[in-house]
KOLDOVO-828057 format. One record per atom (N, C-alpha, C, CB): x, y, z. Coordinates in steps of 0.2 Angstrom, whole numbers, plus 5000, padded with zeros to 4 digits. Glycine has a CB too. Layout:
BEGIN
XYZ
...
//
This chain:
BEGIN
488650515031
489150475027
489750455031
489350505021
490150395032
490650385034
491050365032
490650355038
491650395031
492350345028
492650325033
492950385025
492750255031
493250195036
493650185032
492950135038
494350185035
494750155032
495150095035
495150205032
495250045033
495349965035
496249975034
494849905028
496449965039
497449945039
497649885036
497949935048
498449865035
498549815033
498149735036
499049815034
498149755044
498249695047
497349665046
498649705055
497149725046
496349705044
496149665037
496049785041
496549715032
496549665027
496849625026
496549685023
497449585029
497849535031
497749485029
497949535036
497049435029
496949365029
496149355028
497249345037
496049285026
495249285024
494949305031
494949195021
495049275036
494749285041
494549345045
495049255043
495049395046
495249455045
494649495041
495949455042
494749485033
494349545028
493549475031
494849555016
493449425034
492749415035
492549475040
492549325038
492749475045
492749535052
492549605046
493749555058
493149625040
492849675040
492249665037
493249725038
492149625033
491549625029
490849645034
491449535026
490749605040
490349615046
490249675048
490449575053
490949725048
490949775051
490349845047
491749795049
490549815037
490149875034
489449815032
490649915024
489349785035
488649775031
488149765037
488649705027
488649795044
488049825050
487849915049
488549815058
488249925044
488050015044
487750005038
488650085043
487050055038
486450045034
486650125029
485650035039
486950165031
486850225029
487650235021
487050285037
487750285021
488350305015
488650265020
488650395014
489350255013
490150225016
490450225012
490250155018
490950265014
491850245008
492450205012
492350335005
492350185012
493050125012
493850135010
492850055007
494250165011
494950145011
495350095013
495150175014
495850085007
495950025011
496950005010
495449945007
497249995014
497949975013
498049915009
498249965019
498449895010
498849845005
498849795012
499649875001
498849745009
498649665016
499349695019
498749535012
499449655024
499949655027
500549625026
499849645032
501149645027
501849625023
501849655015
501849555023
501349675011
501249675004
501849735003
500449695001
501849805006
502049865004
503049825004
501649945009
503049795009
503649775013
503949715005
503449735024
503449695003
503649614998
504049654990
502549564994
503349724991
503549774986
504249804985
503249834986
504449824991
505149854991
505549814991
505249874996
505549754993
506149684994
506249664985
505749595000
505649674982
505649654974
506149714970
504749644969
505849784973
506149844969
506949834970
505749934972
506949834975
507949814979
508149764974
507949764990
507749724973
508149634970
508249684963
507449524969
507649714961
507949724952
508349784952
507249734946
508449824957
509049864955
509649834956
508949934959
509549774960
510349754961
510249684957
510649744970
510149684950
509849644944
509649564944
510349654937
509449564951
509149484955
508649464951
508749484964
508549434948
507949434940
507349384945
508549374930
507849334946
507349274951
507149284956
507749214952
507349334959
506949344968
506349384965
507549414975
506449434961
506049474958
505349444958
506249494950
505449384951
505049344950
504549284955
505449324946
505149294961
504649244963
504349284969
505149164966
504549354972
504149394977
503349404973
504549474980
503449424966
502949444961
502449394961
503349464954
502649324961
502349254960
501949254966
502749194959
502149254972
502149264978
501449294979
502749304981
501649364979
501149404979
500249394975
501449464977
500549374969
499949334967
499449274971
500249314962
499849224970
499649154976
499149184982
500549114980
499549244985
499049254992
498449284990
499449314998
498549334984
497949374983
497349324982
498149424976
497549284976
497249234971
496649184974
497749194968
497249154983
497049104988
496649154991
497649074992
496449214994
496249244998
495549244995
496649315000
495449284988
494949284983
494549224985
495249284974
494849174982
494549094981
493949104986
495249024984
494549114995
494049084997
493749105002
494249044998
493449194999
492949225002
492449244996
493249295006
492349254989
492049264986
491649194981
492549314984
490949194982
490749124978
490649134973
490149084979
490349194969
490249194963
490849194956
489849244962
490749144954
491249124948
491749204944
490549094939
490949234940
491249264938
491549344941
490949264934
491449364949
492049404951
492449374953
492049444953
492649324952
493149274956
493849284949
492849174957
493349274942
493749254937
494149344936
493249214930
493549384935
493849454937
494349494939
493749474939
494449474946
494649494949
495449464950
494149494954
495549394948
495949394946
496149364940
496149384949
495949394937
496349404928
496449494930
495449374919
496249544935
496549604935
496949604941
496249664934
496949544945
497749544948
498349534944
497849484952
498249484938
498649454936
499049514929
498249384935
498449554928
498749624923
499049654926
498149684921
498949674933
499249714937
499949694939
498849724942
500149634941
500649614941
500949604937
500749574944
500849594929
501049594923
501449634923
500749594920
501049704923
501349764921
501849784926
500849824919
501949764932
502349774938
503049754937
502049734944
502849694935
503649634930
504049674926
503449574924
503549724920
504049734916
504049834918
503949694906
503949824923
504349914927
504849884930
503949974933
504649834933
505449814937
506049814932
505349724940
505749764926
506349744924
506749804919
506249684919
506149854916
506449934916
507049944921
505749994918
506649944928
507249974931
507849944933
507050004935
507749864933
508349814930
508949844926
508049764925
508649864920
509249864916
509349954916
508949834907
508950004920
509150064921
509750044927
508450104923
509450004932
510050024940
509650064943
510850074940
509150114942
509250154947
508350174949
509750214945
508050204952
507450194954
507250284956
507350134962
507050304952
506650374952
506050384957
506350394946
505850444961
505450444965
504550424962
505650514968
504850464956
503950444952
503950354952
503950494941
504550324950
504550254948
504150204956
505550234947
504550244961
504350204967
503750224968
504850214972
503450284965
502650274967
502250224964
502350344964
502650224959
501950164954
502050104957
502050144945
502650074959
502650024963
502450014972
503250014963
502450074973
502150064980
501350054980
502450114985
501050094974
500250094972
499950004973
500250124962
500349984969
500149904968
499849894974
500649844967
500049874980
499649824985
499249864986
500049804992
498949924989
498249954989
497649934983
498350044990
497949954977
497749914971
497349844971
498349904967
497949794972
497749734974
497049714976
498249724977
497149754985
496749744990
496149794990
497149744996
496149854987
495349874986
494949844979
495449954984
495449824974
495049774970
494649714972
495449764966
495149664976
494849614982
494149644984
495449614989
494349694990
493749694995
493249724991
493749745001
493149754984
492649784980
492349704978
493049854973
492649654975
492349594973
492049574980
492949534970
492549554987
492049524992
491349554994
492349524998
491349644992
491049654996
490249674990
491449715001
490449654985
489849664979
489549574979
490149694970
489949524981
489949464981
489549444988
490649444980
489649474991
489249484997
488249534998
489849525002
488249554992
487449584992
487649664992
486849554999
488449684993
488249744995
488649774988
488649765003
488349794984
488649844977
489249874980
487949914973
489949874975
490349914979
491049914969
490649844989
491249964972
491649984963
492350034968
490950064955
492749964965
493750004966
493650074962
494549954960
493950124967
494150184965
494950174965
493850254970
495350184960
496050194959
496250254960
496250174952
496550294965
496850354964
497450354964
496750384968
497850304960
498450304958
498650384955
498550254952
498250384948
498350454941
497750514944
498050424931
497550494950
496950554951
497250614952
496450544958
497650634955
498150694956
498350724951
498650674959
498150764946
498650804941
499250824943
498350864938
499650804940
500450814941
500850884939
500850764937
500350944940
500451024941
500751054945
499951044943
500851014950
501051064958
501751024958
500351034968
502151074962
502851054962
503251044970
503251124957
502551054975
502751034980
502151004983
503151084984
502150974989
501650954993
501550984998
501750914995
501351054995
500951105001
500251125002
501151175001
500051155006
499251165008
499051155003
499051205011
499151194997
498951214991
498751134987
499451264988
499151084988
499151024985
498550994987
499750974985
498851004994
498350944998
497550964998
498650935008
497451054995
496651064995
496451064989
496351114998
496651034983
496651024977
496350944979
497451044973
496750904981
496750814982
496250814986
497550774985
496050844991
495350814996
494950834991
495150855004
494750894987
494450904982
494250874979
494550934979
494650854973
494550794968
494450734972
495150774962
494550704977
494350634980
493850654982
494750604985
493350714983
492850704987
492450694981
492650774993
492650724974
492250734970
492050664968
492450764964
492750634967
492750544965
492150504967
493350514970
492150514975
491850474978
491150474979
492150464983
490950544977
490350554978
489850544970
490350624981
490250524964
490050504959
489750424960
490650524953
490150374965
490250314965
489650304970
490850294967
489850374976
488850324979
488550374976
488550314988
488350404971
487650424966
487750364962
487650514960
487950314960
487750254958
487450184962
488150234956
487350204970
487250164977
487450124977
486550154979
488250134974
488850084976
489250114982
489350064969
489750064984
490150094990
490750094988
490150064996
491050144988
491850144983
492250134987
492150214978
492650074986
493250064989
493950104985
493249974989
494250124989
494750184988
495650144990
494450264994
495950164987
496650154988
496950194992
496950154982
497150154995
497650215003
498250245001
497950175012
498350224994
498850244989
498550304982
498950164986
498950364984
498450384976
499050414974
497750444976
499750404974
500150384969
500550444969
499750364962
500550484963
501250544962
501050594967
501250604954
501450604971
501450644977
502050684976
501450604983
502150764975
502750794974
503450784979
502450864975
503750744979
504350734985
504450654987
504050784993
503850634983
503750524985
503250524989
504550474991
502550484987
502350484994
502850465003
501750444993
503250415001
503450395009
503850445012
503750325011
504250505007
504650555010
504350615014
505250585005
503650645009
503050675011
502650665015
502750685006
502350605015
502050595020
502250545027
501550565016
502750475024
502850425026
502250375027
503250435031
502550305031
502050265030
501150275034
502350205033
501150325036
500450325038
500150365032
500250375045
500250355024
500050365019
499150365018
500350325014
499050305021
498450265018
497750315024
498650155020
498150345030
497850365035
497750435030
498250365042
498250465028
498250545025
497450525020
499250575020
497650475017
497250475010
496550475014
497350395005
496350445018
495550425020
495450495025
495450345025
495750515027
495650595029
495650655024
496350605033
495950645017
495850705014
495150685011
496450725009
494950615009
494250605008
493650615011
494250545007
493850615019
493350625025
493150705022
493550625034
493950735021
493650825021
493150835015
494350885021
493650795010
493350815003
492650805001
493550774998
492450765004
491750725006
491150745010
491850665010
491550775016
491150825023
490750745023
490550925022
491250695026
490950655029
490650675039
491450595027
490350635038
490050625045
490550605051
489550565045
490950585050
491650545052
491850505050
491850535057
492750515053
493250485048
493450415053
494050535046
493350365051
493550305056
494050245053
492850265057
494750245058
495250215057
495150135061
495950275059
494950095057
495150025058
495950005060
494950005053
496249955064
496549945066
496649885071
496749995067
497149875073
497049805078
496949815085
497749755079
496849885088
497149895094
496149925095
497949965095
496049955102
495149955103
495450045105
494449885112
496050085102
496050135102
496650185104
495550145106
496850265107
497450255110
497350245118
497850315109
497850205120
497850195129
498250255133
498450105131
498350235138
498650295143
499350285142
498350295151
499550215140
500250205140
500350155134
500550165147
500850125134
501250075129
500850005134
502350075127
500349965129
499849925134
500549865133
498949895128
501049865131
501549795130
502049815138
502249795120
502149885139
502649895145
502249905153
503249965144
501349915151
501149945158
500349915155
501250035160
500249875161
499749805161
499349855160
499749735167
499149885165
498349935168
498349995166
498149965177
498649995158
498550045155
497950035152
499050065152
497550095151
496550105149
496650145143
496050175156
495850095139
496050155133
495450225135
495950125123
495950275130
495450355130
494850345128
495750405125
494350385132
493750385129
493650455122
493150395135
494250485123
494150545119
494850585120
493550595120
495150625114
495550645116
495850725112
495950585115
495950765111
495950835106
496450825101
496150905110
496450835095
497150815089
497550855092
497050835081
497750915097
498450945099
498750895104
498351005103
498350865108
498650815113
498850725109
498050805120
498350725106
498750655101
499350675097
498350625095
499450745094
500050755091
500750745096
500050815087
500650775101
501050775104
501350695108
500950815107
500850645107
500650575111
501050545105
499750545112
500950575098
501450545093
502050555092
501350555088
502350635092
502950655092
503450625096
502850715094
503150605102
503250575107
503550485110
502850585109
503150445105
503150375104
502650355103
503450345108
502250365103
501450335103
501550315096
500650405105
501150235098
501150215088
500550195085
501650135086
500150215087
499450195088
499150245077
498950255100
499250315080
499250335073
499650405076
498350355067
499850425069
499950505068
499550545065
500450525066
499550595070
499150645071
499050685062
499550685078
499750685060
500150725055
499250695046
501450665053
499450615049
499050585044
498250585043
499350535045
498050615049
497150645049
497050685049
496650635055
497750745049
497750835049
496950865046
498550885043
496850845038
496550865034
495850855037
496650835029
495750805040
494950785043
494750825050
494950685044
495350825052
495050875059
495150945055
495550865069
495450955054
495651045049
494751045047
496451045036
494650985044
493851005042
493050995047
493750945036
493350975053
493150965058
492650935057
493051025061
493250865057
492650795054
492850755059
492650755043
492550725065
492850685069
493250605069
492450675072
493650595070
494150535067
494150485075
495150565065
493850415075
493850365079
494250315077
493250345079
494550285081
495150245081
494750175082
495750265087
494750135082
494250065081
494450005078
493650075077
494449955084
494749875082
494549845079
494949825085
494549815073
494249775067
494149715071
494649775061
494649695075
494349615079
493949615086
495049545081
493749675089
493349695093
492949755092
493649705098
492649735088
492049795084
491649845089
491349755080
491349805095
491049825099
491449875105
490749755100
492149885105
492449915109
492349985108
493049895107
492250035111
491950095108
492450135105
491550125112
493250125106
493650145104
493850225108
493350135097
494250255103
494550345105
494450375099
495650365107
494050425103
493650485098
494150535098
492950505102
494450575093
494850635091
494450715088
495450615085
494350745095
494150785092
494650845089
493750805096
494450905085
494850975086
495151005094
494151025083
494551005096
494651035102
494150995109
494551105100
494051005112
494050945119
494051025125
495050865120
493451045127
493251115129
493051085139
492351145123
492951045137
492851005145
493150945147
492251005146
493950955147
494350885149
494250845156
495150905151
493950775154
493750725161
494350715164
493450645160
494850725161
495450695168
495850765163
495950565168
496250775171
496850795171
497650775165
496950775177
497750715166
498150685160
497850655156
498650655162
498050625153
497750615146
498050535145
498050665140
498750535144
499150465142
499750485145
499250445136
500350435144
501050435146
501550405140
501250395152
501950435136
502250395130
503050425131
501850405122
503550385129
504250395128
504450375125
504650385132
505250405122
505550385114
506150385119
505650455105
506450325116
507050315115
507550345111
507150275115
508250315111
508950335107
508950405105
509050285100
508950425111
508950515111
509650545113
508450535117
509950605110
510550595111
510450685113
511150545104
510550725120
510550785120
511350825119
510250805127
511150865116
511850925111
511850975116
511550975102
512150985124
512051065125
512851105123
511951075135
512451175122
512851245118
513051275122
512351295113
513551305124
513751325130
514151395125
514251245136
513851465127
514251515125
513951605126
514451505116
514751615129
514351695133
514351725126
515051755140
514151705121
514151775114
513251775113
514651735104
513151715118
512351725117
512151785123
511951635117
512351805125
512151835133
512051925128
513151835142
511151945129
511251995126
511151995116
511952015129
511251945115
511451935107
510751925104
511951875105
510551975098
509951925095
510151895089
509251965095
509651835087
510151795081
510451745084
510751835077
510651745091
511151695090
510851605090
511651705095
510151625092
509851545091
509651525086
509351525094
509351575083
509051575073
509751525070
509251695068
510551565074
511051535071
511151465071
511651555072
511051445080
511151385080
510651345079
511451375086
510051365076
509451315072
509851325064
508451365073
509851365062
510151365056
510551275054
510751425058
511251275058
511451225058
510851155060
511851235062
510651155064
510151095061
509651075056
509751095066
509451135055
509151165047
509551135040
509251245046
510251155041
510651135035
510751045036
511351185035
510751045040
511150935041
510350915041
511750895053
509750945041
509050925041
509050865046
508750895033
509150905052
509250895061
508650915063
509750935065
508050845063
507350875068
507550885076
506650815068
507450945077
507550945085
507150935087
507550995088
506850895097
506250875099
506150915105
506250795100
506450915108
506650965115
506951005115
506750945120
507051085119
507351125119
507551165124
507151145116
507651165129
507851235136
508451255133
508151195146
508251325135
508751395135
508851405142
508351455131
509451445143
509451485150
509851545145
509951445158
510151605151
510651655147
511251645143
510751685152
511451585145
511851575139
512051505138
512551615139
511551465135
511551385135
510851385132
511651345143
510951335127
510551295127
510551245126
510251295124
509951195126
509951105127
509551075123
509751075135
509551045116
509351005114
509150935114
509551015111
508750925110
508750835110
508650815102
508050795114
509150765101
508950745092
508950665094
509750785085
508550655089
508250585089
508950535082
507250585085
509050565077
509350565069
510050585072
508950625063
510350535073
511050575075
511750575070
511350545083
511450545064
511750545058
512350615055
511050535054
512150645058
512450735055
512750745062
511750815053
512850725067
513150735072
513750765072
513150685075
514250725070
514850755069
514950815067
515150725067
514450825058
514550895057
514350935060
514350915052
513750935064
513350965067
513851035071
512850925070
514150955076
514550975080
515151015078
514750915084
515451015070
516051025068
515851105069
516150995060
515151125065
514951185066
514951225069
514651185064
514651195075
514451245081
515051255086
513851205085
515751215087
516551215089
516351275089
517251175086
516751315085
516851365085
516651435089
516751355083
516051415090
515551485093
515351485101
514751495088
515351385101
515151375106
515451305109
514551395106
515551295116
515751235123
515051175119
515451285135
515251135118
514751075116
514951035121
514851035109
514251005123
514450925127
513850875123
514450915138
514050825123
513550775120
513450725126
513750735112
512750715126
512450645131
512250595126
511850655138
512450525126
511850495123
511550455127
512050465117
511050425124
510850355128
510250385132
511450325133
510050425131
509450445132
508750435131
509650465131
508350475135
507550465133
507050495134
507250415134
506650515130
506050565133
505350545135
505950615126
505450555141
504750555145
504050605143
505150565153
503750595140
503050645138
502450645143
502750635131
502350665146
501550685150
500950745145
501850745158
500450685146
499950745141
499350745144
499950715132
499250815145
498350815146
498150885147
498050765152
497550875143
497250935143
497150995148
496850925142
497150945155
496950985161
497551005166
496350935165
497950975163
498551025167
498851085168
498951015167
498751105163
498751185166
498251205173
498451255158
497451195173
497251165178
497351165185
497151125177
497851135185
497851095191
498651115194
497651015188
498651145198
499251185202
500051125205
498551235210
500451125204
500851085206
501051025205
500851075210
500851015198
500750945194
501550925194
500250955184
501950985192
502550955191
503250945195
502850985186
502850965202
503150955208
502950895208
502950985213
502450845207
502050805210
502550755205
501250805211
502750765198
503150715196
503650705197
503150725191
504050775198
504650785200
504950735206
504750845202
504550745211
504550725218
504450655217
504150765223
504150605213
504050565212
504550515210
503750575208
504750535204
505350505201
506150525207
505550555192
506250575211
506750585213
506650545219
506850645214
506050505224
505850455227
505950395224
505350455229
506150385219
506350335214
506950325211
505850335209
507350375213
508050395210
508250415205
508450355210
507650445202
507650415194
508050515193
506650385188
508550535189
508750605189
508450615184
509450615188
508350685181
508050715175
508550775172
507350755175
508750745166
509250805162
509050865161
509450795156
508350845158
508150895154
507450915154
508350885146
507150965155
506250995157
506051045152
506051035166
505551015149
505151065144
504351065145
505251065136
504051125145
503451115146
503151165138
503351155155
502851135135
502651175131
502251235130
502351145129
502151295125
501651345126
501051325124
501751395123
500751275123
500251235124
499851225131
500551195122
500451225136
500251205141
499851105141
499751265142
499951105139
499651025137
499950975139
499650995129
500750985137
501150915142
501650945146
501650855137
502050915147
502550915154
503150865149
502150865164
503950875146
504450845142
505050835147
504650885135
505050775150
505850785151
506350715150
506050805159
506850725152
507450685149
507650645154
508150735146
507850585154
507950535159
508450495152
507250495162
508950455157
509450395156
508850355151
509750355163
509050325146
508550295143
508550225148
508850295134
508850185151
508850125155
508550175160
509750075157
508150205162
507650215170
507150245166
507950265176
507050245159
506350245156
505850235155
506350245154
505850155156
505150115157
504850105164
505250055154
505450125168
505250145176
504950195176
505650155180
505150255174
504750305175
504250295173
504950355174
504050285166
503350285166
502850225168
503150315160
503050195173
502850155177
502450195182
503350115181
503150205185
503050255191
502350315190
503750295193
502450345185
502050405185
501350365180
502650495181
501450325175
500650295176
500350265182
500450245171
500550235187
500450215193
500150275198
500950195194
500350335197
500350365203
499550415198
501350425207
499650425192
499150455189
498450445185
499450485185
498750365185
498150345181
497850285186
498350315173
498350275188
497950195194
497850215200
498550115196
498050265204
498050285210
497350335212
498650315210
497150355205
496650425208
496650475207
496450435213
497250495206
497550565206
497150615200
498350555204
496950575195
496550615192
496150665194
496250595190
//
């Protein structure tokens, strides 16, 4: 059995959901289908929730109309048979009904609860698995919307392990009632109350978390993410032409490909499906035939040395400068503390005897941060910075890898503030002027991936 899950841009446009149609009616075996909301939908949602808290009655009305027209036109004119034409929307049109008058609830409230914003961000997956369940039964292939808006009992009071193996559970159960009817259940990449919001808990790779807890729940065969790209590349394919995509890659090294800038997916949002040691393929819906990047658990015999090259910008490093740390235990516990309290993700870290060097991305708490730490310790702040990430499996391997970068970039002029090498052993992190960023990883995909150096 395979779960696929189909992204916005997939489901985006008639033309678009024809590709995916081709996609499931070439696999002869099981299939569950996830699906996002068309593209722009989830973004239309929010612009309407915004208009009625700030009591826009007419914007409300006309994004809500909006959204209808696309759905309605899209229906028209992929689906022939009358009656799930008429179906399908007459329960667009319920759905947006009842959408109007929560808005206008929260019109006359002002104010927008985290449970409130779930039900509204449900709609577009709603919408669009109702859709593809009509094209794809309208097309010869039996197929029935699964709603996992209310599938979640609303028991649990956080979103910990404990939730999330409860939810692959009942989805696996879900889905497996749907094909013992030798239909194919299209699933919502939305399943609604999530302790904390889904987008604060999860954020927007929701729809990815969902088709992953289904793969495990399911012990599918593997989990396959549809998308526009044929996989992850070695670089950002928009800043480095001869960047290649992966043939395979381990979920420790994609997490860190993410952490990092990689926008391809996050790692965070397939956890469940490799935890279940169910393989997850990345794959372009308009280049079917591409073979795509295969994520395994683990990757026991790496083909190359590096893996990929990715960098974040608007990095701003904090170094802590104080002889009270010489000898002292506690005293980092303390100065994490403080990032802890302002909910300050750190990204990079070097210690020496009495210093340390951070990097924060969220520089929002800055000032307190800094208010805090005066005291105990010498602060200097850099901003404008960026983090350069090296990843691959096989470097530990391979003896003088970070000479060979070093010496690279310093034949290039390029300085480095800051070096971290993970206990992983997997990447190589350092810090550079954010303006000599996209150079560097010029320079070093060039010398690592185009040159041979593998």
């Amino acid at each position: 059995m395979l779960v696929r899950k189909f992204g916005g841009t997939s489901m985006g446009s008639e033309e678009s959901l024809r590709d995916v149609l081709k996609i499931l009616k070439h696999h002869h075996g099981q299939q569950v289908v996830v699906v996002s909301a068309m593209s722009g939908v989830t973004d239309t949602l929010l612009e309407a929730t915004r208009a009625a808290i700030a009591g826009r009655r007419s914007k409300v009305k006309k994004k809500l109309a909006d959204l209808l027209a696309r759905h309605v036109k899209t229906i028209e004119a992929t689906v022939r048979n009358e009656q799930i034409r008429i179906e399908t929307i007459n329960y667009f049109k319920r759905v947006l009904d009842g959408l109007s008058g929560f808005l206008k609830a929260i019109e006359e409230l002002g104010e927008l609860s985290t449970r409130s914003r779930n039900t509204i961000m449900a709609v577009g997956e709603r919408l669009s698995s109702k859709m593809l369940a009509g094209i794809l039964t309208d097309s010869g292939l039996p197929a029935e919307q699964l709603d996992l808006e209310k599938a979640v009992p609303q028991k649990f009071k956080k979103a910990d392990h404990d939730f999330y193996v409860a939810t692959e559970k009942i989805f696996g159960q879900k889905v497996k009632k749907i094909l013992a009817k030798k239909k194919i259940p299209v699933a919502t990449g939305y399943f609604g109350w999530v302790p904390g919001g889904m987008l604060d808990s999860i954020g927007r790779g929701y729809s990815d978390y969902c088709a992953a807890l289904i793969a495990a729940g399911a012990r599918a065969e593997r989990l396959e993410i549809w998308t526009d790209v044929s996989g992850i590349l070695t670089a950002d394919p928009r800043k480095i032409k001869k960047a290649k995509i992966i043939d395979q890659i381990s979920s420790e090294a994609a997490a860190e490909l993410a952490h990092f800038g990689a926008k391809v997916i996050h790692p965070q949002s397939i956890h469940p499906a490799i935890r279940a040691k169910v393989p997850v393929w990345i794959k372009n819906t308009f280049r079917p035939k591409d073979r795509g990047t295969a994520i395994f658990h683990e990757i026991k015999q790496p083909k190359q040395i590096m893996t990929s090259i990715t960098s974040k910008k608007g990095v701003t490093i904090i170094n802590i400068a104080s002889f009270r740390m010489l000898r002292q235990y506690g005293f980092l516990a303390k100065i994490f503390d403080v990032f802890a309290k302002y909910e300050t993700s750190i990204d990079v870290v070097s210690t020496s005897e009495v210093s340390v060097s951070v990097t924060i991305e969220n520089d929002s708490k800055l000032k307190e941060i800094v208010g805090e730490l005066s005291p105990v310790a010498k602060i200097s702040i850099h901003s404008k910075k960026a983090i350069v990430c090296l990843v691959g499996m096989g470097i530990y391997k391979r003896r003088g890898v970070a000479g060979e970068i070093f010496a690279t970039l310093g034949r290039a002029g390029i300085s480095i503030d800051q070096i971290s090498q993970g206990a992983s052993e997997i990447n190589i992190t350092f810090v550079v002027d954010e303006k000599d960023a996209d150079r560097a990883v010029s320079i070093l995909h060039k010398k690592f991936f185009e040159n041979g150096m593998q």
